[in-house]
C-alpha positions in Angstrom: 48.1 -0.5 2.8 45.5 2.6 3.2 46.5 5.9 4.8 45.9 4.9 8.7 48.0 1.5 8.2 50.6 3.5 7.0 51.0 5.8 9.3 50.3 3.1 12.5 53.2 1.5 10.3 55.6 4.5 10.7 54.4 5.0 14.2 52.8 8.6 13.6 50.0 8.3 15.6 50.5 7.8 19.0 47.0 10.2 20.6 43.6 9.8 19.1 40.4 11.2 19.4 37.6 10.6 17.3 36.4 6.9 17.5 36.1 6.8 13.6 39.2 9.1 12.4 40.1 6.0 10.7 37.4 5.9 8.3 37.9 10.1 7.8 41.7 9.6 7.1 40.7 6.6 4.3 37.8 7.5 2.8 36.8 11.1 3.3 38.4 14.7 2.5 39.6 16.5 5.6 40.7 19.9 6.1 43.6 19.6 8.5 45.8 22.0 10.2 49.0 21.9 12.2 50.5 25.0 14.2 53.7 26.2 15.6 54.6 29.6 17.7 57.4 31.5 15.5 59.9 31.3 18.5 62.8 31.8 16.1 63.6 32.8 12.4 63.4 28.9 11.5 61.7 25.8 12.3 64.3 23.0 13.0 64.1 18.8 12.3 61.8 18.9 14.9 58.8 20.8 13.2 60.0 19.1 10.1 59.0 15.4 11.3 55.2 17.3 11.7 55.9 18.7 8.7 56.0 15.5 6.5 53.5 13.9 8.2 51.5 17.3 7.4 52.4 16.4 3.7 51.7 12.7 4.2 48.4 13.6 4.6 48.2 16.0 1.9 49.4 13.4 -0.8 46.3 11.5 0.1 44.2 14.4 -0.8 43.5 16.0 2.3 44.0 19.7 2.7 46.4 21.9 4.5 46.2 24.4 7.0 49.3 25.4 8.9 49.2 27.7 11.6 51.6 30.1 12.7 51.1 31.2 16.3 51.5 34.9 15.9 48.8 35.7 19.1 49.8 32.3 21.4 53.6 33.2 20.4 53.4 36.5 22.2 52.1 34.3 25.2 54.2 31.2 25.2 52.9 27.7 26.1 54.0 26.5 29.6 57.4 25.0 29.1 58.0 22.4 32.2 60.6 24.8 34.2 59.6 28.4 33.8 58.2 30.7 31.8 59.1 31.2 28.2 60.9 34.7 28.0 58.6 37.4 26.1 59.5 38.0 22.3 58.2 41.3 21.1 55.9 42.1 18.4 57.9 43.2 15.8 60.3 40.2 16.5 57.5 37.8 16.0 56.3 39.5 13.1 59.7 38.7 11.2 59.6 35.1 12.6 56.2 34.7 10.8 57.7 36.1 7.8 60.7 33.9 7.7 58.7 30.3 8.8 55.4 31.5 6.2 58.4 31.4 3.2 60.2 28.4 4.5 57.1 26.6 4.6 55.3 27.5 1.7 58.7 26.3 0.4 58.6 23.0 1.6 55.1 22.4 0.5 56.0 23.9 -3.4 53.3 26.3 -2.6 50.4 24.3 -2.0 49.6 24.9 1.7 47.4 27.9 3.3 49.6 29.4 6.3 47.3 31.5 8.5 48.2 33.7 11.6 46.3 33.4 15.0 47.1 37.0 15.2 44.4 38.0 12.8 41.5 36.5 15.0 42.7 37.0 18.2 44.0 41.1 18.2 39.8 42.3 17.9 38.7 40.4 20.7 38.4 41.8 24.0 39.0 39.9 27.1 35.3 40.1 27.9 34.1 38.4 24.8 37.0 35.9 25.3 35.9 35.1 28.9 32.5 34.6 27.6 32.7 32.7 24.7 35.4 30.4 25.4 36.3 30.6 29.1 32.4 29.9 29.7 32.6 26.2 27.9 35.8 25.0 30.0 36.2 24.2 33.1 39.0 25.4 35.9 39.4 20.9 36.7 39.3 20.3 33.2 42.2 22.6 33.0 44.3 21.8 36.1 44.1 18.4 35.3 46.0 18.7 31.5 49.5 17.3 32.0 51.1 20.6 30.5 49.6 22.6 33.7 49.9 20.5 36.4 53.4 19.8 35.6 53.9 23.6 37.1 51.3 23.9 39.8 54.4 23.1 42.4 56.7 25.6 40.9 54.5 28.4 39.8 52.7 29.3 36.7 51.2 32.7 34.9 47.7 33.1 34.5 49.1 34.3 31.1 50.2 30.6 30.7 47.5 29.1 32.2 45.3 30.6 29.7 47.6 29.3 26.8 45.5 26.4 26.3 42.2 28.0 26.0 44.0 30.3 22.9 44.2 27.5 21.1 41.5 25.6 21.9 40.1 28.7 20.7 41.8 28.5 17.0 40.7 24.9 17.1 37.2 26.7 16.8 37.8 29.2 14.5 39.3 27.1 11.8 36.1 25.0 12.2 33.7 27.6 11.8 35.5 29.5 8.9 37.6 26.8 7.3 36.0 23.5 8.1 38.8 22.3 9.8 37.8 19.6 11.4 41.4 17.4 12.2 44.4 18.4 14.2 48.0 16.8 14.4 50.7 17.7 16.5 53.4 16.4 18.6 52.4 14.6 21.7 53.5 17.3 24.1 50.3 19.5 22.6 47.9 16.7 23.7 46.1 18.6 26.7 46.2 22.2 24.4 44.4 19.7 21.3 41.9 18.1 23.7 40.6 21.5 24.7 39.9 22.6 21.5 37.8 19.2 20.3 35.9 19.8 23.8 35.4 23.9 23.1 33.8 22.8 19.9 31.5 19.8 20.8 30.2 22.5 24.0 29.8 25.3 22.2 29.0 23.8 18.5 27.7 20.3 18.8 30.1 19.1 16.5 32.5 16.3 16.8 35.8 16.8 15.4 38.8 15.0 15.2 42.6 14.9 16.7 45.9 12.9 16.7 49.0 12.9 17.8 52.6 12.1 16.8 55.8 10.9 19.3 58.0 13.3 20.0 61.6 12.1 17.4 64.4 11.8 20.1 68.0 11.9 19.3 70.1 9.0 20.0 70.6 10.4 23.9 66.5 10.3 24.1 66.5 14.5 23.7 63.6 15.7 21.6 65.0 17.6 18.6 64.1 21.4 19.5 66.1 25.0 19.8 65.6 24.4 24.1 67.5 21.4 23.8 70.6 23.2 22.3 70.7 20.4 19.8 68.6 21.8 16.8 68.9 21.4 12.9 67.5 24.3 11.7 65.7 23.9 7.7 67.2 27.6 7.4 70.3 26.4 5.2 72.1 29.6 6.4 71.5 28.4 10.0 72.0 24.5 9.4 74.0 23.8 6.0 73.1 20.8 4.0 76.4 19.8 4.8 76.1 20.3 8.2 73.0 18.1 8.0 74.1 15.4 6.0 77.3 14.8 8.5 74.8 14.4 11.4 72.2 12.2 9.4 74.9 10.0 7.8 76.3 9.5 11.4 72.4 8.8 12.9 72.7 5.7 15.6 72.5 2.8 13.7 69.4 1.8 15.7 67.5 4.7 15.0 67.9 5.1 11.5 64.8 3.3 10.4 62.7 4.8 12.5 64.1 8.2 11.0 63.6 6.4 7.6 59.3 6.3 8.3 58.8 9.5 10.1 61.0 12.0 7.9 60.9 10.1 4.3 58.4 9.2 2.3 60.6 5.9 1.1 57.7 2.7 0.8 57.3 0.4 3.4 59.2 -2.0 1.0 61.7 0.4 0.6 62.7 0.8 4.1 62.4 -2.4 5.3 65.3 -3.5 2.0 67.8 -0.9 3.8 67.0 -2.6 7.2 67.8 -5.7 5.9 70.8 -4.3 4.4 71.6 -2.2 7.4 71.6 -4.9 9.5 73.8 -7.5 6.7 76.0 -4.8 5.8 75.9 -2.0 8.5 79.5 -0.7 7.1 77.5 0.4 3.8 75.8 2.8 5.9 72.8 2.3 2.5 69.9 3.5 5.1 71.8 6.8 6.3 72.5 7.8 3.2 68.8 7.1 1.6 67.8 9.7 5.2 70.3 12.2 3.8 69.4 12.0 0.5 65.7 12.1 1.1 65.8 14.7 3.7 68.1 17.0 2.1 66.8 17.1 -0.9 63.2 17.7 0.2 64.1 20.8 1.9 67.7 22.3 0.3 67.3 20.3 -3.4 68.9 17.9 -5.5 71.8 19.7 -5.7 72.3 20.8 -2.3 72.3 17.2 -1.3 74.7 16.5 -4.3 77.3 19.3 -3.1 76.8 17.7 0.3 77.9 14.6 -0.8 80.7 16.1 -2.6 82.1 18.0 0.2 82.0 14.6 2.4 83.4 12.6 -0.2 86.6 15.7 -0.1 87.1 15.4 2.9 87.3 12.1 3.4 89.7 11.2 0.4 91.6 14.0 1.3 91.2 16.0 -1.9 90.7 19.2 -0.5 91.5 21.2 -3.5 88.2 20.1 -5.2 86.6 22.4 -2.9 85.5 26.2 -3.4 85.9 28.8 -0.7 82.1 28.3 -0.4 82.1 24.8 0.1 85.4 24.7 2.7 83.4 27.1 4.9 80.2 25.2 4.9 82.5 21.9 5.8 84.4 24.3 8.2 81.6 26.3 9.8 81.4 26.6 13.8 85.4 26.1 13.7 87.5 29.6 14.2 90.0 29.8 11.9 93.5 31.0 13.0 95.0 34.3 10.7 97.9 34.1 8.9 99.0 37.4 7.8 103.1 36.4 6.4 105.0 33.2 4.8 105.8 31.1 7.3 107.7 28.3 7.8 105.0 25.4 8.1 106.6 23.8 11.6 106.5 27.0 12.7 102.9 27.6 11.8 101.8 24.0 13.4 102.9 25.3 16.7 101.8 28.8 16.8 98.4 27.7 16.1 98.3 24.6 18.7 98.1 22.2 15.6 101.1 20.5 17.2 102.4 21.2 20.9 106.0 21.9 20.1 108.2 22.2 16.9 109.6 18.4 18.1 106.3 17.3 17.8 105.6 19.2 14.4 108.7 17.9 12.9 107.3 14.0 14.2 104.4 14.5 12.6 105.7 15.7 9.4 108.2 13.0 9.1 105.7 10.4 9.5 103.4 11.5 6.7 100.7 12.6 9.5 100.3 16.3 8.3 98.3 17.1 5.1 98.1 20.7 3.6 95.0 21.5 1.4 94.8 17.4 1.6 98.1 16.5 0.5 101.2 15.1 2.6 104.2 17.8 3.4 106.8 15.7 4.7 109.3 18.8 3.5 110.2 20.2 7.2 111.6 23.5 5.3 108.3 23.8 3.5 107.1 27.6 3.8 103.6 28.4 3.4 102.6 31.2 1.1 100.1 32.9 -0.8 100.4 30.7 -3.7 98.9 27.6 -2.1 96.2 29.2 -0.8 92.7 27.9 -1.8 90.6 30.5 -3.7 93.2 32.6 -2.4 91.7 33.0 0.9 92.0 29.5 3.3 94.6 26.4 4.0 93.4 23.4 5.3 96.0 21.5 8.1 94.9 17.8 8.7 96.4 16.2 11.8 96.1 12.7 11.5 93.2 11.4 10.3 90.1 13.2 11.3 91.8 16.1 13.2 91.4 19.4 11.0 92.1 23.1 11.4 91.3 26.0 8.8 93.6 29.2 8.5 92.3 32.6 6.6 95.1 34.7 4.9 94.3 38.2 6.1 
């Protein structure tokens, strides 16, 4: 299977233009580039699924080029309510900063990261007008999906101008690069299209486009910090645990399709843990092969193996395997409840809403239902103190089965 098959296969190309980008993907060397505004200190799973498709392509021996939007960024492409709120310079700056590092991570180095900033802060709005606004025109505009979308409620000029920015880097990266592909998610379809038309007006040249679906969640919600559902690749925003919990629990009918866009697994490969996931769906073989991939492309092996470890803790109840660091990556987003003297543990169930009522407590108790630091206290005169503390900082109360709660000696 050659480079195009596999990515039809994987269902990464959804846009295309070029009648021939085909024959460029198999058999020539392309210099490609993909771009992102730095909205926030991180890119999330979103970005990522562009982001292995970017290194898809770079496997095959194309090359690199990933933009970060520090000119369209101060703009903002037209979202399909309102208008993006303004970041400021400086704030931007340290976005680039932050995504330039993560990405150059990712990548192992190999990758040129440039900054639309650089081209676009010495031209002034008369050259701009004149060498791009010239070549496209106001229909052409008003009839791309992302603009008309907002005609009813209102958009910027600022906005409506967003498109021919990066048509504009479209040409740029031609003329000094030789870039002569762009990918991107299918919501940047009517921004991509301007910028293959801005070059064949104003250079004669034809160059080449496609895009990828956007990856939805299992409620049909693109992935993405607007949504309020993102995974950030930051490890101090999104821990590897954090992200191994949610991969390990993807919907069963998604997880292949997870398995070709964000893994580079072999076609055989993946279609072995479909057969498996759909034999043996309790094995759960295909979210654990997205996990594994995943996390270990962009935390490490051992990230994903401390990942694993944590899960496997939790769920076996040996809590006490865990370090401070580890309980509050399992723990994190949860408020822990102080404990500042020994207490009687009954007494410390109800004060902290673990159990409604020292009746209840002393049920729950009895009936091997309440673990401390994952092992049963049926002792109702038990007293907690310093000395079972965990690194001599947390206690872990489960409820039940799944039903946890964290306390901090202070």
């Amino acid at each position: 299977m050659n480079l195009y098959e596999d990515l039809k296969w994987r269902g990464l190309i959804k846009d295309v233009a070029g009648e021939d980008l085909e024959d460029k993907l198999n058999n020539d060397t392309i210099t490609f580039y993909w771009g992102t505004d730095p909205t926030a200190d991180s890119l999330h799973i979103g970005h990522y699924s562009s982001l292995v498709t970017a290194k898809r392509l770079a496997k095959a021996g194309h090359n690199p080029i990933l933009l970060v939007g520090g000119a369209t960024g101060l703009i903002g492409d037209p979202r399909p309510t309102a208008e993006r709120e303004i970041i400021s310079k400086e704030k931007l700056d340290g976005y680039f900063n932050s995504i330039k590092n993560q990405v150059s991570d990712i990548f192992d180095g190999n990758v040129e990261i440039v900054n639309n900033y650089d081209w676009f802060k010495d031209i002034s709005l008369i050259d701009f007008l004149r060498d791009v606004g010239k070549y496209i025109n106001i229909n052409y505009m008003l009839n791309k999906d992302i603009i008309s979308r907002r005609l009813e409620t209102g958009i910027t000029f600022a906005e409506f101008t967003y498109t021919l920015m990066q048509g504009y880097d479209y040409l740029y990266l031609n003329e000094t690069k030789g870039v002569s592909l762009q990918c991107a998610g299918s919501d940047q379809w009517g921004n991509i299209t301007t910028g293959v038309e801005l070059v064949r007006k104003k250079l004669d040249k034809q160059v080449y486009a496609f895009t990828m679906p956007l990856i939805l969640d299992k409620y049909g919600n693109k992935f993405g910090k607007s949504e309020g559902n993102a995974l950030w690749l930051d490890r101090s925003k999104t821990s590897s645990y954090e992200l191994y919990q949610y991969l390990i629990n993807s919907d069963d009918e998604m997880v292949i399709d997870y398995l070709k866009v964000f893994t580079f697994l072999s076609k055989e490969e993946i279609e072995q843990l479909e057969k498996s996931n759909k034999e043996n769906p309790h094995l759960r073989e295909a979210h654990k092969a997205l996990a594994r991939e995943i996390i270990t492309d962009l935390h490490g092996e051992e990230a994903y193996n401390e990942a694993v470890k944590i899960s496997e803790s939790l769920f076996s109840g040996n809590i006490k395997d865990l370090t401070v660091e580890q309980i509050e990556d399992a723990f994190k987003g949860i408020e822990p409840f102080k404990i500042n003297k020994d207490t009687l543990l009954v007494d410390l169930l109800v004060e902290n809403k673990v159990c409604s009522s020292k009746r209840e407590a002393r049920e729950f108790m009895s009936n091997n239902s309440i673990s401390l630091n994952g092992e049963k206290v049926t002792d109702l005169d038990f007293q907690v103190t310093k000395s079972v503390l965990i690194g001599q900082k947390y206690i872990v109360i489960r409820r039940g089965k799944k039903k946890y709660f964290i306390g901090i000696y202070e």
